[in-house]
N, C-alpha and C positions, 0 to 999 in steps of 0.2 A: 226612716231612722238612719243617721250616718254610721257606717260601717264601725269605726272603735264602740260606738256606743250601741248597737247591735250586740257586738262581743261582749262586750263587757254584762250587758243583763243573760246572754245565752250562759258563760261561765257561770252566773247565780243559778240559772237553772240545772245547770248540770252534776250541781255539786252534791255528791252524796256519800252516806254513811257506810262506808264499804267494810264486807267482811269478808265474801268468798271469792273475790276475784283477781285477789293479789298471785302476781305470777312469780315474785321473789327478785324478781334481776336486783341489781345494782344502781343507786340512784347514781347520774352522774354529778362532780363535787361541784361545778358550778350551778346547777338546776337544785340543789338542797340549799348554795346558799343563798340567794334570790329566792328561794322560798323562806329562809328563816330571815332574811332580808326585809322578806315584805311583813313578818311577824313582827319583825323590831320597830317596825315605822308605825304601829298603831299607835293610834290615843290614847293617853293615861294621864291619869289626873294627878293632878301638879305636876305632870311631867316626871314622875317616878318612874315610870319603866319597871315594874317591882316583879317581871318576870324574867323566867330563866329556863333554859329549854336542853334537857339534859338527854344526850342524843344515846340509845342504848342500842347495840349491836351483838351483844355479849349470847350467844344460846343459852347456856345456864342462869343467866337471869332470865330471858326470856321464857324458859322454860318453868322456872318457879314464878315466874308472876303468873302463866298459864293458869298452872292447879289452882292457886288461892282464887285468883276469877273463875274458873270452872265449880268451885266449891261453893263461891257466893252465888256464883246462876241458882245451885242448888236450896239454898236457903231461898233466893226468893221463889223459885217455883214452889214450894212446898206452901207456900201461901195464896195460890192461884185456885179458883175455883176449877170445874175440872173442866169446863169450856174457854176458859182463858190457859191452863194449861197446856190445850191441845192444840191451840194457836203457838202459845211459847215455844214449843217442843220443836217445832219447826224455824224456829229462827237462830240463826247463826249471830253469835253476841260479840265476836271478837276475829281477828286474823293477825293472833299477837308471834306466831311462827308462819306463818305465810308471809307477812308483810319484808321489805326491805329493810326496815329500820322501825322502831321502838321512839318517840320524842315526848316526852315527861315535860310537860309545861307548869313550870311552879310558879306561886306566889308568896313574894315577900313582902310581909304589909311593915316590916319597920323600915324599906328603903325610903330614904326623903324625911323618916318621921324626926324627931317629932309634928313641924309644922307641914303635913304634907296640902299645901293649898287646894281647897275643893274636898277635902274628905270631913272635915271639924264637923259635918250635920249628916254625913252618907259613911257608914262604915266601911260599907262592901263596896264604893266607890270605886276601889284600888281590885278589888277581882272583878268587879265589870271591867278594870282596863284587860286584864288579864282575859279576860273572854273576848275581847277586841280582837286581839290579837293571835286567837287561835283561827279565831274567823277571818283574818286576813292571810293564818300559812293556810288555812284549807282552802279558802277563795286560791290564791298563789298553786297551790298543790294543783288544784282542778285547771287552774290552763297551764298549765307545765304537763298536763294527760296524767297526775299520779291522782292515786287514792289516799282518801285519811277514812282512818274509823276509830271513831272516841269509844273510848273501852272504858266503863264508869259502873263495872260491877267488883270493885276491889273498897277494902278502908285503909284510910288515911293514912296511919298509923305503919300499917305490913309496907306499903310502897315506900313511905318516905323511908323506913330502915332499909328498906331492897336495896336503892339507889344511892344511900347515905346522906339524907336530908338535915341540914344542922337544925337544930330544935327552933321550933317555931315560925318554918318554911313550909306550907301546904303545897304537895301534888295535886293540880288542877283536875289534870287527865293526862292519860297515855293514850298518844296518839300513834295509831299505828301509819304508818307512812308507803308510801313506795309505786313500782307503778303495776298494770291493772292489766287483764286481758278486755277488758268494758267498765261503764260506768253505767250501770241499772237506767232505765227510762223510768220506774216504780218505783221508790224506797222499799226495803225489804220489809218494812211495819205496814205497809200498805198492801204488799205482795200478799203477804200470808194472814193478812185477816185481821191484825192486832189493832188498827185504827185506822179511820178514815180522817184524808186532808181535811181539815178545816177552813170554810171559803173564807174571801178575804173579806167579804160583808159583810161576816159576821163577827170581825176583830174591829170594826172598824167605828167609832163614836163621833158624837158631836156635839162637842160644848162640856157635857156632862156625860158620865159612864150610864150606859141603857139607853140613851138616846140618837137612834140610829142614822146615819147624813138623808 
């Protein structure tokens, strides 16, 4: 395999969902924007662009978005039988005060509208681009050596007022950002019991869904 394209599938492998292993430094300003660089260059349909990446460094927000995620952990653990609890317990959800930066990836589905081409028959058309694009700053994140960890135990509503979201602009995710003292060889869900990978032969169809190549 030629050496760039070597790299390029190792960075897919390396990239993961970090919680505990943010060391705090400082990103430096050019490596944040070459990563929010490589965010902006994804695919979107009709070319809307309909994200926006709202970069939070603030302790005191940092800190109040903390509790409200640490409270919804709580709600969902209380619905966890007691063998899926004992797995839960053990997993770290977030590193929204470890990390260097805070980056709030939102979606605006009236940018481009009304006629936004490619969406008239796919609603959610316009946040798949928006999830493009997260997966290009955490692809980016991971060869630049920093961590991302999507933190998706909060609602809608509490973030978008945190960060002052005009009405009708969803918060994707808060993506905790920065760089790392390591980057796990195991996902932390796999570490500690909560699921195992799924092989790739068995995502994989032909012709028709059940029918396996």
């Amino acid at each position: 395999m030629e050496p760039d394209l070597e790299a390029f599938y190792t960075v897919i492998q390396r990239r993961r969902d970090v919680r505990g292993e943010f060391n705090g430094e400082p990103i430096p300003a050019d490596v944040l924007e070459r990563v929010l660089g490589a965010a902006h260059s994804a695919p979107s349909v009709g070319l809307s662009q309909p994200w926006d990446f709202v970069l939070v460094e603030d302790e005191t927000t940092r800190k109040t978005f903390r509790e409200h995620v640490l409270t919804e952990r709580e709600v969902f653990a209380e619905t966890l039988n007691s063998e899926q609890g004992g797995a839960f317990s053990k997993i770290k959800i977030e590193g929204i005060m470890e990390s260097s930066l805070g980056v709030v990836v939102t979606y605006d589905p009236g940018r481009g509208s009304p006629a936004v081409l490619g969406r008239h028959a796919i609603a959610d058309a316009g946040l798949y681009s928006v999830c493009l694009a997260i997966q290009n700053l955490w692809l980016a994140a991971t060869a630049e050596d920093l961590g991302v960890g999507w933190v998706s135990f909060y609602r809608e509503p509490f973030l978008a007022s945190l960060i002052g979201l005009p009405e009708g602009i969803r918060p994707v995710a808060w993506l905790c950002v920065g760089p790392v003292t390591e980057l796990a060889t195991v996902p932390d869900l796999e570490r500690h019991g909560w699921r195992k990978r799924r092989p790739l032969a068995e995502a994989v169809h032909r012709e028709r869904y059940g029918t396996t190549p």
